[in-house]
C-alpha positions as CSV (number, residue, x, y, z in Angstrom):
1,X,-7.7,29.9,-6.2
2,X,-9.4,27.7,-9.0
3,X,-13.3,28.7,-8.6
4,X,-14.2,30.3,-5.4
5,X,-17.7,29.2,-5.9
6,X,-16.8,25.6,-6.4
7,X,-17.3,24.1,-3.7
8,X,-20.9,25.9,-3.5
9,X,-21.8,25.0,-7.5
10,X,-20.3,21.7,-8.0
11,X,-21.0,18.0,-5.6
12,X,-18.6,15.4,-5.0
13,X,-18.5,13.1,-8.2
14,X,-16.1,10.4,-8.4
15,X,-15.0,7.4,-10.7
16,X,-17.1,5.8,-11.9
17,X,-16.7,1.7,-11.9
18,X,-17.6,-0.8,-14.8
19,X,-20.4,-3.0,-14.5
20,X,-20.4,-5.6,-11.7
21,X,-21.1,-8.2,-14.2
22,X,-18.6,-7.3,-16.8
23,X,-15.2,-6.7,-14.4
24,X,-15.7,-9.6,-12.4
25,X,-14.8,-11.7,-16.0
26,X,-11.6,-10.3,-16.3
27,X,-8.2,-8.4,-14.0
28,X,-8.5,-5.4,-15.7
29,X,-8.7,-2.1,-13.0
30,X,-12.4,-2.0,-12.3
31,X,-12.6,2.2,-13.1
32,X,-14.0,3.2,-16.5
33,X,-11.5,3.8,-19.0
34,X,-11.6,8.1,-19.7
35,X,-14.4,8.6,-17.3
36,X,-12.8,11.4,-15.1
37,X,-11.0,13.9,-17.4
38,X,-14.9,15.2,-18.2
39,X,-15.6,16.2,-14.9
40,X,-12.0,16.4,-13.0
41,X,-11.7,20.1,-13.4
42,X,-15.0,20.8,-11.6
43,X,-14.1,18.8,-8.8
44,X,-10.4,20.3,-9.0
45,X,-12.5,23.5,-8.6
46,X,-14.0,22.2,-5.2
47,X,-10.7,23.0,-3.7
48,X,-11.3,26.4,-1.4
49,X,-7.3,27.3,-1.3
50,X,-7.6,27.5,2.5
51,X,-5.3,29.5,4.4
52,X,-4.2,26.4,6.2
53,X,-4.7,23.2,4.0
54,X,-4.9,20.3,6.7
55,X,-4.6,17.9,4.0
56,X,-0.6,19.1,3.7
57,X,-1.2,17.6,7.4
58,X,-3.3,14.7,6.5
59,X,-1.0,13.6,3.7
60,X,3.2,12.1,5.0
61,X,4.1,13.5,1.5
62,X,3.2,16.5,2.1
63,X,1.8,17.0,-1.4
64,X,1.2,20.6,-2.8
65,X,-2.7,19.5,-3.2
66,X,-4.4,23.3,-3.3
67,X,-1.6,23.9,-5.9
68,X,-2.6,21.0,-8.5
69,X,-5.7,21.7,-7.8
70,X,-5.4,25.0,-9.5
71,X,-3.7,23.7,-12.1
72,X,-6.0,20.9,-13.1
73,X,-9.1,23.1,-12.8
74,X,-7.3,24.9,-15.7
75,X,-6.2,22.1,-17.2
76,X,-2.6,23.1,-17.4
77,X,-1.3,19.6,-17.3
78,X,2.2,20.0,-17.4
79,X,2.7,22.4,-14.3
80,X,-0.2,20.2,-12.4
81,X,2.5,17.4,-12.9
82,X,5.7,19.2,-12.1
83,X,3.8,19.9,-8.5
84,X,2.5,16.6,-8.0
85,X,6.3,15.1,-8.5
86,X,7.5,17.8,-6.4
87,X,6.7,15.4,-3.2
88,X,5.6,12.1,-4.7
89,X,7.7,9.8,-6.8
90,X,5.1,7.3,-7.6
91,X,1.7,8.9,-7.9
92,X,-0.1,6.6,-10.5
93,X,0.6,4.2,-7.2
94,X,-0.8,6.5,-4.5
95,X,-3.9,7.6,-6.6
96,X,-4.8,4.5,-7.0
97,X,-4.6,2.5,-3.7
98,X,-3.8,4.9,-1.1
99,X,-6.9,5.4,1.1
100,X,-6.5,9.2,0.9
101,X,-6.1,10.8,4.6
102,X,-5.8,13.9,3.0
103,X,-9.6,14.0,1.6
104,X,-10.3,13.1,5.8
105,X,-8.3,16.3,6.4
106,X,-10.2,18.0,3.8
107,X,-11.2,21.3,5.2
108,X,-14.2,21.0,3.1
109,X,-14.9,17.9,4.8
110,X,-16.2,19.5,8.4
111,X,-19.6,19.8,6.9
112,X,-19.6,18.5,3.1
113,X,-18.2,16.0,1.1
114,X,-14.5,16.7,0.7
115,X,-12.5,17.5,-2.2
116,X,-12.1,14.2,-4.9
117,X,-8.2,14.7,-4.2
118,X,-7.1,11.0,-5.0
119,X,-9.5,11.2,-8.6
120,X,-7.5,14.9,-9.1
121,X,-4.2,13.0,-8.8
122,X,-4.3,9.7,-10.5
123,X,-6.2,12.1,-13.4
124,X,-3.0,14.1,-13.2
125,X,-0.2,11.7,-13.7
126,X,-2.1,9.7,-16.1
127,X,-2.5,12.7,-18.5
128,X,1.3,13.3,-17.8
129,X,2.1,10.1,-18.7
130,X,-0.2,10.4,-21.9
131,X,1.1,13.8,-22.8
132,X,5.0,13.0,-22.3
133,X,5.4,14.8,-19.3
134,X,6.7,11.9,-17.3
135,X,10.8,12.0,-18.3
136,X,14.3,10.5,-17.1
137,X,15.8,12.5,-14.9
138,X,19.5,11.3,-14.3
139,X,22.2,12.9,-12.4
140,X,24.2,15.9,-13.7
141,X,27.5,14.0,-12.3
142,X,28.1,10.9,-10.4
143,X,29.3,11.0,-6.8
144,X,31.3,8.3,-7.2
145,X,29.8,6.4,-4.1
146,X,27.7,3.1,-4.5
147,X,23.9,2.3,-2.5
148,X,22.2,-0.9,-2.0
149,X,18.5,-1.0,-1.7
150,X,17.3,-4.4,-0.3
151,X,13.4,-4.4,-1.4
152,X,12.1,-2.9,-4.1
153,X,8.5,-1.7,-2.7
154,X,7.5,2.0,-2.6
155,X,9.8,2.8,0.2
156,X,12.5,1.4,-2.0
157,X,11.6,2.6,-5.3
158,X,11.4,6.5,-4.0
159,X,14.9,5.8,-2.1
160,X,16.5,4.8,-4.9
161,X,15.1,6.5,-7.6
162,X,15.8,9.6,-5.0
163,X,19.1,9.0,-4.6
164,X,20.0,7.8,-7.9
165,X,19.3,11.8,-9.1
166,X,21.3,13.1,-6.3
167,X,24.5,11.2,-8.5
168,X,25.0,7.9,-6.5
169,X,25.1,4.8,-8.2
170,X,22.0,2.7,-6.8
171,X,21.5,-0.8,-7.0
172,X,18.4,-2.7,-6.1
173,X,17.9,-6.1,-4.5
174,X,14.7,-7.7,-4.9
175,X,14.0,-11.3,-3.5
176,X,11.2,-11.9,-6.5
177,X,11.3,-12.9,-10.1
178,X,10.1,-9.5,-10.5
179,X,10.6,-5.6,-8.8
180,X,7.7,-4.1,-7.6
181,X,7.4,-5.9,-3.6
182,X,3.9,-5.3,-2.6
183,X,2.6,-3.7,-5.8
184,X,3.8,-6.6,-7.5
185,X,2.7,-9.8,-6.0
186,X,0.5,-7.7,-3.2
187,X,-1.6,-5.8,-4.8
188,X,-4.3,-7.6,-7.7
189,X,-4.4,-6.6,-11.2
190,X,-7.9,-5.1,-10.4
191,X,-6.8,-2.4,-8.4
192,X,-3.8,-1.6,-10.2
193,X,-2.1,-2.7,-13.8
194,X,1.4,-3.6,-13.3
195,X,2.1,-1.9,-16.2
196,X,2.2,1.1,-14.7
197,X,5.1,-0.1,-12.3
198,X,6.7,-1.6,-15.5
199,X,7.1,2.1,-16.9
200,X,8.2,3.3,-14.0
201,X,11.0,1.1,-13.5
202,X,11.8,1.7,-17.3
203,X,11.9,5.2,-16.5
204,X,14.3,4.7,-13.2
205,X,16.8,2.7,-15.7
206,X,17.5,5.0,-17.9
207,X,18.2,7.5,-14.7
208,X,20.8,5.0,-13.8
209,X,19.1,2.7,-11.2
210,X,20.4,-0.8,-11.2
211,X,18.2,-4.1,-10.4
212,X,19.0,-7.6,-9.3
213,X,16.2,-9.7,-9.1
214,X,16.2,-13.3,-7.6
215,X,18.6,-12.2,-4.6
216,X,17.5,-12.4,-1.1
217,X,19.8,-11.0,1.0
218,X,20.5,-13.0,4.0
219,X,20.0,-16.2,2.3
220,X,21.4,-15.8,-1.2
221,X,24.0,-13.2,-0.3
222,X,25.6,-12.4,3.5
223,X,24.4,-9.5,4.3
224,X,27.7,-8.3,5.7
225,X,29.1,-8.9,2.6
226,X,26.9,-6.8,0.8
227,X,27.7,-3.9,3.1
228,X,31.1,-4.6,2.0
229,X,30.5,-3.8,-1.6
230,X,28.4,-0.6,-1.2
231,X,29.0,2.6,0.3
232,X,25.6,2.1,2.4
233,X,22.7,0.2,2.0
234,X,18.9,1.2,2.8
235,X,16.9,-2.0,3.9
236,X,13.2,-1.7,2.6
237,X,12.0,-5.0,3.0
238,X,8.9,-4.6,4.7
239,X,7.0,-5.7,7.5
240,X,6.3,-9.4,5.3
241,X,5.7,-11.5,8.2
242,X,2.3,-12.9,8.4
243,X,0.1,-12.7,11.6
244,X,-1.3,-16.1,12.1
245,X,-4.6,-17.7,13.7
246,X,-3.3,-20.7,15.9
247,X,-6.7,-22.4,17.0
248,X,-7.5,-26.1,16.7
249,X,-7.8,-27.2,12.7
250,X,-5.2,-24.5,11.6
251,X,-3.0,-27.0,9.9
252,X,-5.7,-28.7,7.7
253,X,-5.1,-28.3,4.3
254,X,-7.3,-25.2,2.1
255,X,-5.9,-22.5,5.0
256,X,-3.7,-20.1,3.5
257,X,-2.0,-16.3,4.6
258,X,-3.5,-13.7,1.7
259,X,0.2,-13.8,0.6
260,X,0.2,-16.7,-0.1
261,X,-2.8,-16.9,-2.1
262,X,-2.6,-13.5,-4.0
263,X,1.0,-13.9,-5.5
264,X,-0.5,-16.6,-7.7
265,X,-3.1,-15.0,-8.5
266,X,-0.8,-12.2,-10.1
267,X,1.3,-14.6,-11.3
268,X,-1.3,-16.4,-13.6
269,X,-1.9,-12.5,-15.2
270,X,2.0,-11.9,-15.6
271,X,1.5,-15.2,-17.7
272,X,4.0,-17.4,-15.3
273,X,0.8,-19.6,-14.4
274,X,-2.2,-21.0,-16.3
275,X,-4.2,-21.5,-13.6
276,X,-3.2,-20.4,-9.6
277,X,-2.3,-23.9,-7.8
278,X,-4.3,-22.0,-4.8
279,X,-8.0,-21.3,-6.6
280,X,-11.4,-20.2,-5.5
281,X,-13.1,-21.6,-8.4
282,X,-16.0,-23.6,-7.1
283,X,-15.4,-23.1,-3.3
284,X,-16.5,-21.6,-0.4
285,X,-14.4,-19.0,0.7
286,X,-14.0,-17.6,3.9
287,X,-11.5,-14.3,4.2
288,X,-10.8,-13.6,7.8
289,X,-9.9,-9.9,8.2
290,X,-11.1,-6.8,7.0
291,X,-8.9,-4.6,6.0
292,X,-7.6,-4.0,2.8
293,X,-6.0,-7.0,2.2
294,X,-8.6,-9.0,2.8
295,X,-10.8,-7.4,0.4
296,X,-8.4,-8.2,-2.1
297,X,-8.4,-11.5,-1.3
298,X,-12.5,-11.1,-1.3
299,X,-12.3,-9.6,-5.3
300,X,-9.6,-12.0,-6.3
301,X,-12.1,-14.9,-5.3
302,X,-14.8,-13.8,-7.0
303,X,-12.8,-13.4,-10.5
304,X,-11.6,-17.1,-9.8
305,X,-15.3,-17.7,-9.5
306,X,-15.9,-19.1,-6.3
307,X,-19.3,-20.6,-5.0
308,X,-19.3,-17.8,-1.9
309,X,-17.4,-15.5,-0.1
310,X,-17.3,-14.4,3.5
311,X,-15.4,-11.8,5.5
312,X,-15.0,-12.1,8.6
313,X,-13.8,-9.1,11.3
314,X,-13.6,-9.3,14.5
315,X,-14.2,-5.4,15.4
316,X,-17.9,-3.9,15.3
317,X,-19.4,-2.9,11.6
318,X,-17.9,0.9,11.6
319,X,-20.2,3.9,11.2
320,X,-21.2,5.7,8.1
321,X,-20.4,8.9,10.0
322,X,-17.4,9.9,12.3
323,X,-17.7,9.0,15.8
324,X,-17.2,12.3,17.9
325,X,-13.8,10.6,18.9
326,X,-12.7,10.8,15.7
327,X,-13.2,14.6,14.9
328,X,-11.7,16.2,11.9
329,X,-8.6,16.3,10.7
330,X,-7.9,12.6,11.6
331,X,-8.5,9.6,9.6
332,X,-12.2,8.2,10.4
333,X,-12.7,4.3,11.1
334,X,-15.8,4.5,8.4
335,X,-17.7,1.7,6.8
336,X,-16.2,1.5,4.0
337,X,-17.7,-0.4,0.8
338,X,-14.8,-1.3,-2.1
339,X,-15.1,-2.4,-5.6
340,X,-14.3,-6.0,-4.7
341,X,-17.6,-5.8,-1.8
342,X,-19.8,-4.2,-4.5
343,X,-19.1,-7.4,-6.4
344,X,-21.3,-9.7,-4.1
345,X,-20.2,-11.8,-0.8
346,X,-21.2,-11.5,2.9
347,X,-19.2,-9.5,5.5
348,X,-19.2,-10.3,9.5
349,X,-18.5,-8.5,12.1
350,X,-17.7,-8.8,15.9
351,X,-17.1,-12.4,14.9
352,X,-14.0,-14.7,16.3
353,X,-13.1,-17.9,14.7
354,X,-12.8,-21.1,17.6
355,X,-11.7,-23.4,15.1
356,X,-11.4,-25.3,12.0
357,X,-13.2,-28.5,11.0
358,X,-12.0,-30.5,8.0
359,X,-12.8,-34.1,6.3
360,X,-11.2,-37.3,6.6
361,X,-8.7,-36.3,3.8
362,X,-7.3,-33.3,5.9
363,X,-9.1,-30.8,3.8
364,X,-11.2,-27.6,5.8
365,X,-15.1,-28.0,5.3
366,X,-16.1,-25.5,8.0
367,X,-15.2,-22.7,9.9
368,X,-16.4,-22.6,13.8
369,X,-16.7,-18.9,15.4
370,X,-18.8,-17.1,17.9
371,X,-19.7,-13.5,18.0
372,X,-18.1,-11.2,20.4
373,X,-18.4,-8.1,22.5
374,X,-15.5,-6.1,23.8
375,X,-15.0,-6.0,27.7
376,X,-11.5,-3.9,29.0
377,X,-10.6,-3.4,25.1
378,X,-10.4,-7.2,24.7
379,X,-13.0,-9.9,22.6
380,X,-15.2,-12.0,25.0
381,X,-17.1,-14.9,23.1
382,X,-21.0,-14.0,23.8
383,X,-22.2,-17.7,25.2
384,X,-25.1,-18.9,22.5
385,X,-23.8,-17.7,19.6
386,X,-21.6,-20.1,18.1
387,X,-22.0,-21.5,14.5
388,X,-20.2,-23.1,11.4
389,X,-20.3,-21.6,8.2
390,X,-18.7,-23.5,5.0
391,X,-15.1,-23.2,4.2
392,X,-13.5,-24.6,1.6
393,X,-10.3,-22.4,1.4
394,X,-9.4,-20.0,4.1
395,X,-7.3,-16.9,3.7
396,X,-5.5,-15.1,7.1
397,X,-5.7,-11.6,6.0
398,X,-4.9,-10.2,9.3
399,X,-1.9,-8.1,9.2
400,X,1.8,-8.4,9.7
401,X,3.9,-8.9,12.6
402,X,7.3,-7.6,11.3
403,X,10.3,-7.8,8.6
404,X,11.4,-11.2,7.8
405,X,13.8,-12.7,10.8
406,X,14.3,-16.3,9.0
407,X,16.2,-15.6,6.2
408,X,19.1,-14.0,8.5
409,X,19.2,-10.4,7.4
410,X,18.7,-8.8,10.6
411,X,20.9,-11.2,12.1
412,X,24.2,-11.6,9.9
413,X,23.8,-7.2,10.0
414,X,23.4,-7.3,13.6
415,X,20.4,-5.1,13.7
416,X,19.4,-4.2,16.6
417,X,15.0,-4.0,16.9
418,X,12.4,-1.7,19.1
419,X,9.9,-2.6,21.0
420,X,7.3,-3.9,18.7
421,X,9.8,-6.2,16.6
422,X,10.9,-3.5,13.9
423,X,13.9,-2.5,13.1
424,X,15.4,0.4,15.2
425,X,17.0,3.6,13.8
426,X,17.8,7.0,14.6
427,X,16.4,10.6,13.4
428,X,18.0,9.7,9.9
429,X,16.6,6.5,9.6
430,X,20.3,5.3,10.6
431,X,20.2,1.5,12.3
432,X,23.2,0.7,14.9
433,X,25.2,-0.4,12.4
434,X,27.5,2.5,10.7
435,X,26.5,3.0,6.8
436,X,23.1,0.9,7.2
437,X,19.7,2.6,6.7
438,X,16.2,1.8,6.9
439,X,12.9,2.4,5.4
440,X,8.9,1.9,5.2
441,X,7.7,-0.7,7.1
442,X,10.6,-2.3,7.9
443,X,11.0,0.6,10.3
444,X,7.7,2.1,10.9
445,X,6.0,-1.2,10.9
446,X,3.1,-2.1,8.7
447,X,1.5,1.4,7.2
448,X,0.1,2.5,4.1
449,X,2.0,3.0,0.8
450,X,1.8,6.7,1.1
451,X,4.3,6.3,4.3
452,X,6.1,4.2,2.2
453,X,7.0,6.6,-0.2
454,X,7.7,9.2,2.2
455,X,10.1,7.1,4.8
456,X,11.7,6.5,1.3
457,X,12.3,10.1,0.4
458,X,13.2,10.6,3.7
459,X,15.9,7.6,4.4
460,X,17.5,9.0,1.2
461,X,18.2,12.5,2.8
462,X,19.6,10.6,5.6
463,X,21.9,8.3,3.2
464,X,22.9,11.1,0.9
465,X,24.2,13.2,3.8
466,X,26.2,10.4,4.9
467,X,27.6,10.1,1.8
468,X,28.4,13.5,1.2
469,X,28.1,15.1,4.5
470,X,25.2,17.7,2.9
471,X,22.5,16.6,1.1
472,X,19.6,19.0,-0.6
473,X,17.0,15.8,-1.1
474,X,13.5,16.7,0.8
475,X,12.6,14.4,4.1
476,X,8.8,15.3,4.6
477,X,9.0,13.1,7.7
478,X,10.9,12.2,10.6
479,X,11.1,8.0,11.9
480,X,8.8,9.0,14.9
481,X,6.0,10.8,12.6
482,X,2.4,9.5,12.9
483,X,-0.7,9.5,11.4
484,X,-3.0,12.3,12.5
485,X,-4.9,10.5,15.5
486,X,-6.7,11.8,18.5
């Protein structure tokens, strides 16, 4: 145990942000350079070692948290690395955008603020990478048998870089100009710098791992024809398709899905684009969900520099504290403030959108909605409410629906889907067809990156036995595996 007093000496502290005024000028990650190593070992020390730590429960990964913990509070680096790889491939990624259900399942957290456990990670892996901790690890020997991985978000990253150690030789696929998926084109500079998936996949190259950018399977290559080259394939493509809003106005001009909007936005920083052909600059802007999506699409605006910014959700403002049906461990529906909503802008809630109004050009001017109240779980407009606010552009940041069905993947494989649209498989993450895999959201449907990561490490044990008939690779989850709810 770290400090057995630590949780009784020391309060939660976390990172702390730059200047409102100053971040909001440029896409750098809006954290202070160097402000957590000072006080990460006292919060590491916060950690009580309990006898039964529910955040191994609250986390898919089933990271070895009490353990690095330990280590960081010591500031023993090295072996603070070594157990935080132990489960997670990728945690520069999950430190700094996964929304932590472990710290809910924080033991700590019944009656105090729990343990900083994402600031203890990302503080760990970037002092690895720092200290030269972070090394290729290829394959003793090469199995001789050949994997393609269509996708290359974190699902397909941990599969392949996974099962590129265990010996096979891996190949991505990756419809973009670039690998990364999500955390490429999904996620903006501001919350994470792409450079730290550009070292990443320089690490995974020299441990083997191939990558073929610019190749959409299904469209620029038959899928059965890829499952002719390789030995088995693991589809990773995520759940990519848009939910929509169709009301009256939708097809004026100005309305956009968030990805469409925040791929350009990324692309201008990669340096593709001098200015994103779909800008806030100078407009209202109105982002209509209010999840984490949409507040990227809320921080993205204001860096473009737009006149105002509205979010719009159509569930009730959450609580600061957990409702009693949402006891510890699970994962609280909280109000929750991020870096891009301490940056200015108005939030709604228990709002619906009627329609869209637009000027004799075709261009939206205003967004129509009416407030709502839930009767039998579903919204009912609440009569005298309705008002326009100014729209200028409009971004749909409400979710996704499933994997891609237009560019023929799923049906030139002959995949066969569940219930909710997603792409069926077994208790290996084996679809119908013989040798054919899948992972993350593809599979599970839309989720967070930390499930990502762990259907990835999981869909690999699945693939590697198949190859091999054994396979030693960890699965910390099974396909039917949820979130702790009540």
């Amino acid at each position: 145990m770290a400090d057995p007093k630590g949780f009784l000496n020391h309060e939660r502290e976390i990172a702390k942000t730059r200047p409102v005024e100053e971040r909001v000028k440029d896409w750098n990650e809006v954290y202070q350079p160097g402000s957590l190593l000072p006080i990460i070992s006292k919060q590491a020390s916060r950690c009580m070692d309990c006898g039964i730590p529910f955040c191994h429960n609250g986390c898919p990964l089933g990271n070895l948290i009490p353990e690095w913990n330990d280590y960081a509070y010591r500031e023993d680096w090295t072996e603070a690395s070594e157990r935080l790889h132990a489960t997670n491939n990728f945690p520069e990624f999950t430190g700094r955008l996964c929304p932590a259900p472990c710290e809910a399942a924080c033991v700590l957290g019944i009656n105090q603020p729990p343990v900083t456990i994402k600031n203890v990670e990302v503080s760990i892996i970037d002092k690895a990478w720092d200290n030269g901790d972070v090394t290729p690890q290829p394959p003793e020997r090469l199995s001789g048998k050949t994997v393609a991985v269509i996708g290359s978000g974190p699902a397909g990253l941990a599969a392949a870089q996974q099962l590129t150690r265990a010996g096979h030789t891996v190949a991505v696929y990756e419809r973009a100009d670039r690998i990364g998926g999500l955390l490429r084109y999904g996620i903006p500079e501001f919350k994470m710098e792409k450079r730290h998936i550009n070292r990443r996949i320089e690490q995974m190259r020299t441990e083997g791992t191939k990558f073929r950018t610019e190749v959409e399977i299904g469209r620029d290559l038959d899928a059965k024809k890829l499952r002719k080259r390789y030995d088995a394939v693991v589809i990773a493509a995520g759940s990519t398709t848009s939910r929509d809003l169709p009301v009256p106005g939708r097809e004026l001009n100005g309305i956009h899905f968030a990805m469409e909007y925040l791929p350009l936005a990324n692309k201008v920083q990669e340096g593709d684009l001098t200015v994103a052909p779909i800008s806030a600059e100078g407009k209202h802007v109105v982002v209509i969900g209010g999840g984490d999506t949409g507040a990227d699409c809320v921080g993205t605006a204001h860096r473009q520099g737009a006149a105002s910014v509205t979010q719009l959700e159509i569930m009730g403002k959450p609580g600061d504290e957990r409702n009693a049906n949402q006891p510890w461990p699970t994962f609280p529906m909280l109000y929750k403030v991020t870096s891009a909503h301490e940056e200015g802008g108005d939030r709604l809630y228990s709002v619906s959108t009627t329609h869209f109004e637009g000027d004799e050009d075709g261009n939206v001017q205003w967004l129509h909605l009416t407030e709502v109240e839930f009767k039998d779980g579903r919204p009912e407009p609440k009569p005298g409410t309705e008002r326009k606010i100014p729209a200028q552009l409009v971004t749909l940041a409400m979710g996704f629906t499933g994997t891609d069905r237009e560019n023929g993947l799923v049906e030139q494989f002959g995949l066969e889907l569940d219930e909710r649209g997603n792409i069926a498989r077994d208790a290996d993450f084996a679809t119908n067809v013989p040798g054919v895999y899948v992972a993350g959201d593809a599979g599970r449907g839309q989720s967070l990156i930390v499930w990502a990561i762990a259907e990835g490490r999981s869909a690999a044990k699945g693939v590697d036995r198949f190859l091999t008939g054994v396979s030693a690779l960890p699965a910390p989850i099974k396909p039917t595996d949820r979130a702790l709810t009540v």
